[in-house]
Structures are given as structure tokens and as C-alpha cells.
BALOBA-1460 file (C-alpha; in Angstrom, 3 decimals):
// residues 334
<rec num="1" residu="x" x="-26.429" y="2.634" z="2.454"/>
<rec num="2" residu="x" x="-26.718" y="6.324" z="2.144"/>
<rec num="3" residu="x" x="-29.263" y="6.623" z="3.590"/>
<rec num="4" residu="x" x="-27.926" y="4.665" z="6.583"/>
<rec num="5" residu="x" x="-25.328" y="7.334" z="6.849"/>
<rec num="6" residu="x" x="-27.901" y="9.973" z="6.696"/>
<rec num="7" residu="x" x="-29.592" y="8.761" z="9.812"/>
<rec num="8" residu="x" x="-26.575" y="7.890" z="11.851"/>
<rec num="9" residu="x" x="-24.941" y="11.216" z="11.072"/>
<rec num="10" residu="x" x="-28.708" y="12.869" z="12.549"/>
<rec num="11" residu="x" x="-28.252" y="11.043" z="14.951"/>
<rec num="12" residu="x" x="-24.921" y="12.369" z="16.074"/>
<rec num="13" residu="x" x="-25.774" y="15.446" z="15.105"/>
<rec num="14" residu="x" x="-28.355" y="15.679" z="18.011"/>
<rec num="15" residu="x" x="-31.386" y="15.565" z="15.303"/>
<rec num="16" residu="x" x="-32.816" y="12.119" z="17.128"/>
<rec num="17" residu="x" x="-36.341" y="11.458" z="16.119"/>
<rec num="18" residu="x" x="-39.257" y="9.972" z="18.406"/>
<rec num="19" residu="x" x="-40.305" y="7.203" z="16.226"/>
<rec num="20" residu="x" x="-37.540" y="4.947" z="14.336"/>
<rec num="21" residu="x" x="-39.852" y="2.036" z="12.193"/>
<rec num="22" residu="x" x="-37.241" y="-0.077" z="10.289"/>
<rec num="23" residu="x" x="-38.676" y="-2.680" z="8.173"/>
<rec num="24" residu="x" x="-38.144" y="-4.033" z="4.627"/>
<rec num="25" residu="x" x="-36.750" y="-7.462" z="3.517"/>
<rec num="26" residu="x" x="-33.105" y="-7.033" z="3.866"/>
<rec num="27" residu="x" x="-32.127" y="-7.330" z="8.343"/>
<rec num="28" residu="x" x="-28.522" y="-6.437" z="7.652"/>
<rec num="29" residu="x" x="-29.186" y="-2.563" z="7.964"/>
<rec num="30" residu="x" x="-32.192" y="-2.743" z="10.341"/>
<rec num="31" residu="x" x="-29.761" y="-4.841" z="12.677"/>
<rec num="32" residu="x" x="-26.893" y="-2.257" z="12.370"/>
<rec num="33" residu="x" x="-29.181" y="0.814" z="13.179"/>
<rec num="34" residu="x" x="-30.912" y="-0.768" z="15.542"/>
<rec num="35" residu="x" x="-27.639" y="-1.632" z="17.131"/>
<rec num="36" residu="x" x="-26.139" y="1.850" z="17.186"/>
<rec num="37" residu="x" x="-29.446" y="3.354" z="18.431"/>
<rec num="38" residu="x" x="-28.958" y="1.235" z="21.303"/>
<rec num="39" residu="x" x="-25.368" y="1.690" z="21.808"/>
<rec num="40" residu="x" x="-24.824" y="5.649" z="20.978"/>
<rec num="41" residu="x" x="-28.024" y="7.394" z="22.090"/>
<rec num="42" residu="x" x="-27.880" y="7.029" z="25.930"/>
<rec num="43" residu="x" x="-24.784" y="6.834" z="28.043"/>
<rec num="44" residu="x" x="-23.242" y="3.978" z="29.592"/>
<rec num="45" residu="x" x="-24.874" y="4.756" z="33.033"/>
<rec num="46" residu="x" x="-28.482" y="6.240" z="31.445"/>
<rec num="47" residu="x" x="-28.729" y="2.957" z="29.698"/>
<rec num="48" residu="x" x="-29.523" y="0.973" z="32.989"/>
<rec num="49" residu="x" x="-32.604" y="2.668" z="34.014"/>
<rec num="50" residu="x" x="-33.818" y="4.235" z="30.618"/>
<rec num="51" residu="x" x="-33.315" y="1.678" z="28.164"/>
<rec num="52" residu="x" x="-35.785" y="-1.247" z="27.286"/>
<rec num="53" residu="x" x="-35.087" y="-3.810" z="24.802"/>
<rec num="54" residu="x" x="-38.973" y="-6.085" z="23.511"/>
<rec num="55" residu="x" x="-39.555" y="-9.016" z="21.564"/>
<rec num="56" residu="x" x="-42.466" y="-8.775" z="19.303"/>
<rec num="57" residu="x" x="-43.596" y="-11.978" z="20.439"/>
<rec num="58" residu="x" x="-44.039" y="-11.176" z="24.304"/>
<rec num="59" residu="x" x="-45.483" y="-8.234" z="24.308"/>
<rec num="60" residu="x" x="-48.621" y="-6.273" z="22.532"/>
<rec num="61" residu="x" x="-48.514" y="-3.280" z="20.962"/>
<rec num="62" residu="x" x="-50.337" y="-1.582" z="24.302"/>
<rec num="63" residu="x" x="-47.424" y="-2.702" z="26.025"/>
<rec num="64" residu="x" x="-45.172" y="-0.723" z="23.861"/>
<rec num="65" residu="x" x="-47.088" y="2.283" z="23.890"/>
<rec num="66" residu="x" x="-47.158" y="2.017" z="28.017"/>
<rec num="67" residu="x" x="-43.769" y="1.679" z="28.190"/>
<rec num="68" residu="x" x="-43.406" y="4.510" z="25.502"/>
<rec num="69" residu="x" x="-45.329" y="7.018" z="27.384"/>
<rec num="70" residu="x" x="-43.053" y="6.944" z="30.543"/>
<rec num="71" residu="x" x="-40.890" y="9.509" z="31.193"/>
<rec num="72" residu="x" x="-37.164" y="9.052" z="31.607"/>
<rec num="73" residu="x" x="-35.224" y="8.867" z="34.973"/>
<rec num="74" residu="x" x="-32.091" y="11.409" z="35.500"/>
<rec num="75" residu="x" x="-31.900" y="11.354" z="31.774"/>
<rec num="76" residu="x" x="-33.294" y="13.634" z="28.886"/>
<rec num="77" residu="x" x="-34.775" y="10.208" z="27.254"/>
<rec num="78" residu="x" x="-35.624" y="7.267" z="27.299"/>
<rec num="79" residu="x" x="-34.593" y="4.573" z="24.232"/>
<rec num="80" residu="x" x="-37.414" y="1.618" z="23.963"/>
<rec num="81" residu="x" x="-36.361" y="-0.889" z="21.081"/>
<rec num="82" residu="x" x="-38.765" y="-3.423" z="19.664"/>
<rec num="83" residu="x" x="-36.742" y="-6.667" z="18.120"/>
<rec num="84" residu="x" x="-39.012" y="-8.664" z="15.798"/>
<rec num="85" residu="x" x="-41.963" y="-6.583" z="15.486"/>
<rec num="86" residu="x" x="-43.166" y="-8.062" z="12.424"/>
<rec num="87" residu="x" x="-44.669" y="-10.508" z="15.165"/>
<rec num="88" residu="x" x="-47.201" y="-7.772" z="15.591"/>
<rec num="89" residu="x" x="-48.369" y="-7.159" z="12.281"/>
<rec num="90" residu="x" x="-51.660" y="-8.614" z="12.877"/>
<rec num="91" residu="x" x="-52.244" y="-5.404" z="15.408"/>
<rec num="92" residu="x" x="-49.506" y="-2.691" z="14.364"/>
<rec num="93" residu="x" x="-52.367" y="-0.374" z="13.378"/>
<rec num="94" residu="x" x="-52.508" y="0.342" z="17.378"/>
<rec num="95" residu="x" x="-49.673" y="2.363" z="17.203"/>
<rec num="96" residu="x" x="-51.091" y="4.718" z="14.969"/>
<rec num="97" residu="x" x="-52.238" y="6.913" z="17.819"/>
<rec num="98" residu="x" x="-49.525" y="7.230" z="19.834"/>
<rec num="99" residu="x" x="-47.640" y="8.081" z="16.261"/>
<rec num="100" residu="x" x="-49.898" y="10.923" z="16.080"/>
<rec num="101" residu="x" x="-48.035" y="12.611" z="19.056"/>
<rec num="102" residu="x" x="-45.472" y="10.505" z="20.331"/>
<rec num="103" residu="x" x="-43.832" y="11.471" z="23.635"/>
<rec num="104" residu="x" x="-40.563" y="13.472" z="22.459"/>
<rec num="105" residu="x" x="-38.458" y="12.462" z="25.249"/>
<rec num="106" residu="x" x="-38.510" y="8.799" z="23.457"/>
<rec num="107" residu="x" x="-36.757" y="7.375" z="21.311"/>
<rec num="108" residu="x" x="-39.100" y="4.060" z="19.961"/>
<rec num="109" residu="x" x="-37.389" y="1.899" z="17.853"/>
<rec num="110" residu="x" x="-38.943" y="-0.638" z="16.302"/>
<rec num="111" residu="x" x="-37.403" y="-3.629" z="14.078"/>
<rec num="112" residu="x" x="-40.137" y="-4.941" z="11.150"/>
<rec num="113" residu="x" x="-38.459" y="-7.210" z="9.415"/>
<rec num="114" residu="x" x="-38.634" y="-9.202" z="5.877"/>
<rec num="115" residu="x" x="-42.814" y="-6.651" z="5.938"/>
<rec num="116" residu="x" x="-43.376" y="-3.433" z="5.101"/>
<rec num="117" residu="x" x="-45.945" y="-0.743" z="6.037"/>
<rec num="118" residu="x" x="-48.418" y="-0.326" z="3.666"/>
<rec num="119" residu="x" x="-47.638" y="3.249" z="2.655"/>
<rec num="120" residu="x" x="-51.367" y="4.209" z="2.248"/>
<rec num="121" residu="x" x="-52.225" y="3.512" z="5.833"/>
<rec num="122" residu="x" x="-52.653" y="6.003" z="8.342"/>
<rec num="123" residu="x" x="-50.185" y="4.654" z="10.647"/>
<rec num="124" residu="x" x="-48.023" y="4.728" z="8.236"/>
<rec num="125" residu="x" x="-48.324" y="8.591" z="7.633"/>
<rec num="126" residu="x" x="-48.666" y="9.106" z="11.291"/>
<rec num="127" residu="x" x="-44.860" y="7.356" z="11.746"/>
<rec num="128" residu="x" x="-43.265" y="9.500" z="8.317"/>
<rec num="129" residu="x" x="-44.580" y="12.757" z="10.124"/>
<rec num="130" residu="x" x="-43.611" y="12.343" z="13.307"/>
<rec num="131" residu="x" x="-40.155" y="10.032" z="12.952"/>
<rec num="132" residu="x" x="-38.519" y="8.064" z="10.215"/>
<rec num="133" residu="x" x="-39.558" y="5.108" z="8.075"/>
<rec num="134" residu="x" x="-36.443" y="3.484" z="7.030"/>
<rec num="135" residu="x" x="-37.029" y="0.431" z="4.106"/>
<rec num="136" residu="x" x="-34.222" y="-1.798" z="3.782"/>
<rec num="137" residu="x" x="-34.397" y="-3.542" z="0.404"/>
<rec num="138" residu="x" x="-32.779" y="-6.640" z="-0.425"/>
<rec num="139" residu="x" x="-29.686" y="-6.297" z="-2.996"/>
<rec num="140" residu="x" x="-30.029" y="-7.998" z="-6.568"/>
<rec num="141" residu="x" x="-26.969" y="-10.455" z="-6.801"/>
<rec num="142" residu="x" x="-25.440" y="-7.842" z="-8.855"/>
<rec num="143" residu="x" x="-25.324" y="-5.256" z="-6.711"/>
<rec num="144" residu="x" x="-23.497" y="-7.618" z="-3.615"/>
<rec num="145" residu="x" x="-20.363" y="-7.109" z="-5.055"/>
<rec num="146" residu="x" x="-20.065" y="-3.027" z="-4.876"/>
<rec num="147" residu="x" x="-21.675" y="-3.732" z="-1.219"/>
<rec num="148" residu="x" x="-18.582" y="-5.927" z="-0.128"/>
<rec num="149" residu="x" x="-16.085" y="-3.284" z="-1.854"/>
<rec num="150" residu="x" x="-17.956" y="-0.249" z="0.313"/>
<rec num="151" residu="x" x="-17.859" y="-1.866" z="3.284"/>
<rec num="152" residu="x" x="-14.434" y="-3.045" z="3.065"/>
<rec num="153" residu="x" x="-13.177" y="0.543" z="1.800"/>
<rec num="154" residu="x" x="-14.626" y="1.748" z="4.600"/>
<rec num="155" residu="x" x="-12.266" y="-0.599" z="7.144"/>
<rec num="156" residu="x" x="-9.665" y="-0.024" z="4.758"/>
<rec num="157" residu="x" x="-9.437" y="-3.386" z="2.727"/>
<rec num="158" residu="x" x="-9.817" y="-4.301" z="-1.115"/>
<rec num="159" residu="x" x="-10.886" y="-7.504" z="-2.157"/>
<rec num="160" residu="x" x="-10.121" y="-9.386" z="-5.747"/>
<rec num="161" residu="x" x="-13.212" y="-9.824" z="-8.198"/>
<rec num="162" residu="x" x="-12.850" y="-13.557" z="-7.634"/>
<rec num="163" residu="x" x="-12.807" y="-13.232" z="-3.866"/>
<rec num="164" residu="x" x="-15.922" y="-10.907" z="-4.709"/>
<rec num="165" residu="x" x="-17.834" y="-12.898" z="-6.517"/>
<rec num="166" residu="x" x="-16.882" y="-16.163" z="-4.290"/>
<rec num="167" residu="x" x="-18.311" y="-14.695" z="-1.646"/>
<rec num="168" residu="x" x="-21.475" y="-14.111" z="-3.394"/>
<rec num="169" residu="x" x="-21.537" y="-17.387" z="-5.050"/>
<rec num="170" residu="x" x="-21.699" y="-19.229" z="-1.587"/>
<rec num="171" residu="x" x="-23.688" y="-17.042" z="0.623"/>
<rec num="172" residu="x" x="-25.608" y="-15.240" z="-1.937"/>
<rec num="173" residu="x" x="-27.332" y="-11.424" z="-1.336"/>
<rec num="174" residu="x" x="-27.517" y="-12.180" z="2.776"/>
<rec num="175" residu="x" x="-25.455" y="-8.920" z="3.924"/>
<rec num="176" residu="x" x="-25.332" y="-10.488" z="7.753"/>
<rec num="177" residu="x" x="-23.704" y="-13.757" z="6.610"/>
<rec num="178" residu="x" x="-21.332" y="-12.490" z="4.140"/>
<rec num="179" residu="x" x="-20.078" y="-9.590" z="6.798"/>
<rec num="180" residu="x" x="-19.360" y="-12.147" z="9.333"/>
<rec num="181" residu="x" x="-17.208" y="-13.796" z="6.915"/>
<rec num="182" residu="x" x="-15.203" y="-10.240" z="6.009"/>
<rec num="183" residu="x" x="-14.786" y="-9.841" z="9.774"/>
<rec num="184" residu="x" x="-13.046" y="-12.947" z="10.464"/>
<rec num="185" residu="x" x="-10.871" y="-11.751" z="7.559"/>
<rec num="186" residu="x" x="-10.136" y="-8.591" z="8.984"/>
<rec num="187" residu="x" x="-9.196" y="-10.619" z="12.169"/>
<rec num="188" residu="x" x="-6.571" y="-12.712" z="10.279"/>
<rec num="189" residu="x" x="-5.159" y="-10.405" z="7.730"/>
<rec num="190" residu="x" x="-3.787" y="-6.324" z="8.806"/>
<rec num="191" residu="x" x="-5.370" y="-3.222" z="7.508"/>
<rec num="192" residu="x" x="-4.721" y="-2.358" z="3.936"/>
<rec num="193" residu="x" x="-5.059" y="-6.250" z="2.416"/>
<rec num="194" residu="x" x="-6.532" y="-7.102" z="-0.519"/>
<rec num="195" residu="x" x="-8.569" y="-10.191" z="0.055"/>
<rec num="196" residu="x" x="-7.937" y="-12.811" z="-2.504"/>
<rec num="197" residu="x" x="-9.513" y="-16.289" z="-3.392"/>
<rec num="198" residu="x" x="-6.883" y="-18.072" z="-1.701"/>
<rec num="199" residu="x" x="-7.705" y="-15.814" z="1.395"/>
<rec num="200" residu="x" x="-11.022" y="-16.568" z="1.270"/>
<rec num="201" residu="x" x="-10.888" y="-20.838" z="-0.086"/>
<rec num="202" residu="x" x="-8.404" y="-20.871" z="2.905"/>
<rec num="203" residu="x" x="-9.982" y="-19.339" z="5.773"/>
<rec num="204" residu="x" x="-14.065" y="-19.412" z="5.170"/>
<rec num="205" residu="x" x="-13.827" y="-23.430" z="4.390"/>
<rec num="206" residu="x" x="-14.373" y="-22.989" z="0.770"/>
<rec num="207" residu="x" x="-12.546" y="-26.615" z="-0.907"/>
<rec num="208" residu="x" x="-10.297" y="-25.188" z="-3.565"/>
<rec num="209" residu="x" x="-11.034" y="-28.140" z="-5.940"/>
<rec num="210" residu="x" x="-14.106" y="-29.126" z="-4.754"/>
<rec num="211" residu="x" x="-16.982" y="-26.477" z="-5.008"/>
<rec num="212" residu="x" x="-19.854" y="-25.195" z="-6.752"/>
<rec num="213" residu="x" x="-17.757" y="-23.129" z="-8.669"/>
<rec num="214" residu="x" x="-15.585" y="-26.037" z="-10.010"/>
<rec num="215" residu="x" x="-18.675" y="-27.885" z="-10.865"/>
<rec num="216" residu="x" x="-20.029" y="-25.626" z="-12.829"/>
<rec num="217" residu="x" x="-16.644" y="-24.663" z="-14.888"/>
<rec num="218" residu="x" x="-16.218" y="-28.396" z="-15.670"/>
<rec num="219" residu="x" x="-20.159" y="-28.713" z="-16.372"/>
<rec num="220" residu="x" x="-19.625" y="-26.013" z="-18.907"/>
<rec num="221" residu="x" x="-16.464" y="-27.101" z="-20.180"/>
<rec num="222" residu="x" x="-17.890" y="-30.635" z="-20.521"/>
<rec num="223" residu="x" x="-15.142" y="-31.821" z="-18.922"/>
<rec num="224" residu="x" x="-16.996" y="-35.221" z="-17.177"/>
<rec num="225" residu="x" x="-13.760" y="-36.970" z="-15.592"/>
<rec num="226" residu="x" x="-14.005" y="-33.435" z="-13.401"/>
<rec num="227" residu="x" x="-17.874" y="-33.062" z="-12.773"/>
<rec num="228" residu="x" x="-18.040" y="-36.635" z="-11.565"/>
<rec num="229" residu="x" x="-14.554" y="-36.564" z="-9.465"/>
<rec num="230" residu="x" x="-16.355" y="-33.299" z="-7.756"/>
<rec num="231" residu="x" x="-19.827" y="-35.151" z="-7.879"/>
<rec num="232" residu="x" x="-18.171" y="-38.011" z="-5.772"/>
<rec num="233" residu="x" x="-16.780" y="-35.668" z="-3.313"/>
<rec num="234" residu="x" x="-19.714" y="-34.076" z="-2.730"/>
<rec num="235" residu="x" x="-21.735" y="-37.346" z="-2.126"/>
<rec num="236" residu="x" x="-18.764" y="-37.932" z="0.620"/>
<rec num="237" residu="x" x="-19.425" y="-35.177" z="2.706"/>
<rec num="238" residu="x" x="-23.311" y="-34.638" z="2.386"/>
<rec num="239" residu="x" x="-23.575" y="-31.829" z="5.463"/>
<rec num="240" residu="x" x="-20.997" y="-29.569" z="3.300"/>
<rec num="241" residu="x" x="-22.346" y="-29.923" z="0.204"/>
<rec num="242" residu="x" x="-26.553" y="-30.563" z="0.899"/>
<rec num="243" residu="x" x="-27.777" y="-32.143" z="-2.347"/>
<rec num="244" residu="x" x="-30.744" y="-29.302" z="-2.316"/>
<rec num="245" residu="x" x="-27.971" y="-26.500" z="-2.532"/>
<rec num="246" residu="x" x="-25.941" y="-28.323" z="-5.104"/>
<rec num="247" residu="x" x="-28.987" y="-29.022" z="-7.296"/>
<rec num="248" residu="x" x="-30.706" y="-25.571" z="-7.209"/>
<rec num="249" residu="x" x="-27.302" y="-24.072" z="-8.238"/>
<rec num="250" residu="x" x="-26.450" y="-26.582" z="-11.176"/>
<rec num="251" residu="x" x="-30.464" y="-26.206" z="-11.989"/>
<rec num="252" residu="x" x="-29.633" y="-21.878" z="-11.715"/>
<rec num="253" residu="x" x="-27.037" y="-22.098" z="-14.283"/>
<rec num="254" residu="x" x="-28.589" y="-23.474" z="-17.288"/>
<rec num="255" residu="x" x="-31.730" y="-21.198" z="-16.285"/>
<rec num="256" residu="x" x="-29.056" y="-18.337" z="-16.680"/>
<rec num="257" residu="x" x="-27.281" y="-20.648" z="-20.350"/>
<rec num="258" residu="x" x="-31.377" y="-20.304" z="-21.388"/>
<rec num="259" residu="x" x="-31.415" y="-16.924" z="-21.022"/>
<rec num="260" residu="x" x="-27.865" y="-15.887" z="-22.668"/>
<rec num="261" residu="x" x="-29.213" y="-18.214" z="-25.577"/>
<rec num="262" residu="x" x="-31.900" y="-15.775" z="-25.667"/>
<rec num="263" residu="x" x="-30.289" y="-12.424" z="-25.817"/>
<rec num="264" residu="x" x="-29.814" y="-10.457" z="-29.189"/>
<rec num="265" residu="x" x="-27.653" y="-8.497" z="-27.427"/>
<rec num="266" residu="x" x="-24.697" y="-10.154" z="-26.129"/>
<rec num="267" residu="x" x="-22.189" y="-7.236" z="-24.818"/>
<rec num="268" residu="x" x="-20.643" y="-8.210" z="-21.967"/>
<rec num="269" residu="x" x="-22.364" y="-5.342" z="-19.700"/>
<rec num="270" residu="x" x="-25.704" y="-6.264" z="-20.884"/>
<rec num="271" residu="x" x="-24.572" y="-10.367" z="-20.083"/>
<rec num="272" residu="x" x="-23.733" y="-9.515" z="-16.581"/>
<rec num="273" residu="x" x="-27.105" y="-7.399" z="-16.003"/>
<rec num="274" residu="x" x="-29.704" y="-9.730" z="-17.461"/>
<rec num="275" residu="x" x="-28.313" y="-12.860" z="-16.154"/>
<rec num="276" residu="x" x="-26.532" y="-11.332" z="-13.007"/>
<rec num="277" residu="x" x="-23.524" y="-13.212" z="-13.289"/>
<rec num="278" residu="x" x="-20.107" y="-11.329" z="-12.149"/>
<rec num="279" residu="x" x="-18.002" y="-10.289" z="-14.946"/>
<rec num="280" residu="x" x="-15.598" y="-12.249" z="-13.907"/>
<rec num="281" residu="x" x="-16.745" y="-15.326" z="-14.948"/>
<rec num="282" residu="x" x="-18.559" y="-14.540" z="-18.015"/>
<rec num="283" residu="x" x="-15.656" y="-16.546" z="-20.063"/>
<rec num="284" residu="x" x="-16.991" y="-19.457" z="-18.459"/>
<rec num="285" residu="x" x="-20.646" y="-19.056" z="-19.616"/>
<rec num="286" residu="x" x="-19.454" y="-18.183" z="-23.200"/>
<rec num="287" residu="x" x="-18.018" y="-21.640" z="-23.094"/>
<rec num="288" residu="x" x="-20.801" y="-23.082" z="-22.061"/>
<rec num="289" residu="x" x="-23.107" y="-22.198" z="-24.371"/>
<rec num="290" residu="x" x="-20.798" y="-23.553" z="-26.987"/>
<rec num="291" residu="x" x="-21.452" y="-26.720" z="-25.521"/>
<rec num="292" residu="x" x="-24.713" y="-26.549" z="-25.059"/>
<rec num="293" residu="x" x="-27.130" y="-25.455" z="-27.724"/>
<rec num="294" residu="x" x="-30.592" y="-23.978" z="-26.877"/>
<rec num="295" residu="x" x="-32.472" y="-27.481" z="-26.964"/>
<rec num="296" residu="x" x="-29.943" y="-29.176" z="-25.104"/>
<rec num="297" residu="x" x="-30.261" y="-26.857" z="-22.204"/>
<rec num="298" residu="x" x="-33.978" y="-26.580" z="-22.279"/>
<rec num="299" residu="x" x="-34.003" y="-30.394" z="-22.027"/>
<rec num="300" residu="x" x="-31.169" y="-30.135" z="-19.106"/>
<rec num="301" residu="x" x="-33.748" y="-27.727" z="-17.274"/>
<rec num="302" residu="x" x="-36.617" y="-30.215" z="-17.270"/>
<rec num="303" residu="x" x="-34.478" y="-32.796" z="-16.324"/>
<rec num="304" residu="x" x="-33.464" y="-30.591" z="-13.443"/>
<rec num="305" residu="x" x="-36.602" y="-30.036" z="-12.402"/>
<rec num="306" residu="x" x="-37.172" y="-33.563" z="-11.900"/>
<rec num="307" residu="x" x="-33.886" y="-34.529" z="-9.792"/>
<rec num="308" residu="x" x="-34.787" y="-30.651" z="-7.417"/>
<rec num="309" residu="x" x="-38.259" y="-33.008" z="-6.768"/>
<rec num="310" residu="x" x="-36.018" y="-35.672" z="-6.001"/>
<rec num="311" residu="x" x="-33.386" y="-34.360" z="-3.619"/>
<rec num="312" residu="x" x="-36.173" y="-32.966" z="-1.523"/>
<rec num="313" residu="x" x="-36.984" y="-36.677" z="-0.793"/>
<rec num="314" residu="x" x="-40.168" y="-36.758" z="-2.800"/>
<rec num="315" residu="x" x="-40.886" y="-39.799" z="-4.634"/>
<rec num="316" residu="x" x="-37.303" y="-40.745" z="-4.382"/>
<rec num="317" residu="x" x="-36.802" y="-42.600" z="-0.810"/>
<rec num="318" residu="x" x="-34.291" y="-45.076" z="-2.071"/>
<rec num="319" residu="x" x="-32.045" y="-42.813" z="-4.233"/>
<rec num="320" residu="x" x="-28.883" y="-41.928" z="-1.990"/>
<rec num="321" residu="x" x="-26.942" y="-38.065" z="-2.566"/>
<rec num="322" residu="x" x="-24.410" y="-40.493" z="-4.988"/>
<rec num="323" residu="x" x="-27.258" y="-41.534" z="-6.917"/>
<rec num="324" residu="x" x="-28.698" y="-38.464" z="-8.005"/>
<rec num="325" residu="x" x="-25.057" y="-36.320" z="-8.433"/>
<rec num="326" residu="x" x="-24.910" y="-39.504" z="-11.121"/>
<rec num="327" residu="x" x="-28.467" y="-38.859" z="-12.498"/>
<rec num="328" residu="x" x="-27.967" y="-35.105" z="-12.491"/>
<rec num="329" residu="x" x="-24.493" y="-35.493" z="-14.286"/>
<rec num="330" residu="x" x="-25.968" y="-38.013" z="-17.069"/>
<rec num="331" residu="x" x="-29.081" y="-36.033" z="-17.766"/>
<rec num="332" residu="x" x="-26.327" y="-33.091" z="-18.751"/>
<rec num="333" residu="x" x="-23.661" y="-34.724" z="-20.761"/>
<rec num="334" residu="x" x="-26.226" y="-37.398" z="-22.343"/>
């Protein structure tokens, strides 16, 4: 992120590069500077005849250099942005000429996303010299929750740890999903909230009793009059719970019970980093591996295994979402 800032503040400082290559796994960031390239670096009435917007997958990478090399009309540039150009992998070397000694009265943006550049290349170099090679790397699950807190300090907001690590939970380490979900908030509630659990169970379509998160307390907690009232639910409405999703999560947590069983250190900090769980909800995971010793979980996980196969329809044809919630549910209390 700081180095987001670092660009866009260059940027309005006047210090606008030829070359902008943003790649790397994470679109989130490559979306937002991308956007405000597009937005900020021309005026309103430059955009219409010196601005040109590509999709990797129409064009070659001549084409973008052609376009590149024009000169701008009544305007001191010209801003030519590339969407998807990890379509163009196959023949990005190309631009390593025209990186060499780009035209200076263009701004080429170019959007390579979920690649990367290998670093040794020449094209490579030719870009870092000339312009700026901007990586954005995906966030480790424990990392998401400092993201939402920045980015919601920044619009002036605060969010609860539970609201926090909900949001994480459900969406997981995609920036672009989980922003559109703090928008809408910030549409509903005025500046200076804290978003809470009920804020977010209430308005992002989160079931208060029925969720992942309530399966997985009353899996740890044993509690099987719970886990199979949930279970049912789930097999009710199939499109908001997808047996795949509910599966690789149950089929997650005992991977995460292994690996707590495992630890000879067991400090709370060092809990949350190895096994990336929030520390909000570590209370849950020490009851859980009360209840289930190392053996029992390391038979749960194979057994897991097994039902994943299933709900992806192989070898399973006849076995409906009911069938396996039951079959998942027995393999862990039995």
C-alpha cells in the first residue's frame, strides 16, 4: 500500500513516468492505479482525443507500440492503458525496444495480472529504467485484517475484530470483493461508524445462525444437535452454501487443529501466525483441540479428503448436498 501512495503522490506531484507495468497476483491495486491513471492524468476534455483504453486480447504488442509512438493532440500527452495484458505474455518481450526509449510524451500503462516479469529479462530492465514496475502481491489471510482497518481509517470508519475477521472468513484475501462489501457499508452507515458483526450478518447476507462460522464453533464444541441443524440448512439452500465451499472450509480447519496439535509453542501470537487464524477466535480452536486429539483429527482429514472428491461429483453421482453434510458430520463426531 505504500508504495501505492508513493506512485499516486508522483503522480500528482507532476513526476509521471513513460512506462507504468503493473503486474503481480493480487488485481485490487493494479485496478485502483490503473483507474486513477486514467482518471487524474489528462483532463476531462484531453481525455477524448488522447486517451486509449486496449484489451490484451485484441490487440498485439505492435499495436501498442504504434499507438504508443503517436504524438498527442492539443495536449502535452497522451495516456494509452493496456487492460489484461497478461494475454500477451506469449510476445511481451516485443516491448522491450520501445522500453529502451519510450516516447516521453506517453504515458503506457499496462495491466499484467495474476504474472510477473521475470526480473532477469531485458525487458524487464528496459521497463525499471525507463518507468516503474509495480508488483502487487497477494496478502496472507493474516495480513487482510490490518488491510480492511487502513482502508477504512482512511474513509474514516473502524470496524470490530469480529466484523474483521467475518469478512475475511467469507471472502477470503480477494481485496476487490471484500472492498465492495465496505462500500455498501459506507453507503448505509455515516462517517465515523464502527462496523460490527451485526452490521455486516445484516447487510452483506451473512445468516446469523447459519454460517461457516457457526459450523465450525459447534464442530469444535462437539455440539452435534447444532452442526446437523446448520448441516440441514445448508442442504436447503445449496446456491448459498455450495457443498465445495462448505467442505474445503470444514476440511481447512482440522488442517489448521493438525497443525496447533503440532506446535511446541502455543502462545497465542505464535497460534495466530502459524495457523493464520484471527485472534479473535483462537478460544474456539483451543476448544477444539480438546475435543479432538491428534489421531482423531488426522483420521477426520482423510475422511475429508474423501467427501472434497465427492462434492466435486466424482464417483459420487447419486449422493445429494444432504447426503454428504450427513457423511461429513459422522466421519467427525464418530
Amino acid at each position: 500500500m505504500d508504495e501505492v501512495i508513493k506512485i499516486v503522490n508522483d503522480i500528482k506531484a507532476g513526476n509521471i513516468k513513460p512506462i507504468y507495468f503493473l503486474m503481480g497476483e493480487e488485481p485490487y491495486y493494479i485496478d485502483k492505479l490503473s483507474d486513477y491513471i486514467e482518471e487524474n492524468v489528462l483532463s476531462e476534455d484531453e481525455r477524448g482525443f488522447n486517451q486509449t483504453v486496449m484489451y490484451g486480447r485484441d490487440v498485439t504488442v505492435d499495436d501498442i507500440v504504434s499507438t504508443a509512438k503517436r504524438y498527442p493532440m492539443m495536449a502535452e500527452r497522451q495516456v494509452v492503458i493496456v487492460k489484461e495484458a497478461q494475454d500477451l505474455t506469449k510476445t511481451i518481450d516485443k516491448l522491450e525496444s520501445y522500453a529502451e526509449n519510450p516516447m516521453l510524451s506517453t504515458v503506457l500503462v499496462l495491466c499484467y495480472k495474476y504474472k510477473t516479469l521475470d526480473k532477469r529479462k531485458k525487458v524487464t530492465k528496459n521497463i525499471a529504467k525507463s518507468g516503474v514496475i509495480f508488483e502487487s502481491k497477494k496478502l496472507y489471510e493474516n495480513q487482510v485484517g490490518d488491510w480492511i482497518k487502513r482502508v477504512l481509517s482512511g474513509k474514516k470508519y473502524t470496524i470490530e475484530p469480529k466484523a474483521s475477521a467475518m469478512l475475511v472468513e467469507f471472502l477470503g484475501t480477494d481485496l476487490s470483493k471484500i472492498n465492495n462489501e465496505l462500500e455498501k457499508l459506507q453507503i448505509i452507515l455515516p462517517k465515523g461508524s464502527m462496523i460490527t458483526a451485526k452490521d455486516i450478518e445484516e447487510n452483506i447476507g451473512f445468516s446469523k445462525d447459519f454460517n461457516v462460522f457457526e459450523l465450525r464453533k459447534a464442530i469444535g464444541e462437539r455440539n452435534q444437535l447444532k452442526a446437523y441443524t446448520i448441516a440441514e440448512n445448508f442442504a436447503n439452500n445449496p446456491k448459498e452454501n455450495p457443498m465445495v465451499v462448505t467442505t474445503s472450509l470444514v476440511f481447512g480447519f482440522f488442517v489448521q487443529l493438525l497443525k496447533y496439535h503440532g506446535l511446541k509453542d502455543k502462545n497465542p501470537t505464535n497460534v495466530s501466525k502459524v495457523l493464520g487464524v484471527n485472534p479473535f477466535f483462537l478460544k474456539e480452536y483451543d476448544v477444539a483441540i480438546r475435543n479432538y486429539p491428534m489421531r482423531k483429527v488426522s483420521q477426520i482429514v482423510a475422511a475429508l479428503r474423501d467427501i472434497d472428491v465427492k462434492s466435486k461429483g466424482v464417483g459420487a453421482n447419486a449422493l445429494s448436498n444432504a447426503d454428504l453434510l450427513k457423511e461429513m458430520l459422522y466421519h467427525i463426531f464418530n
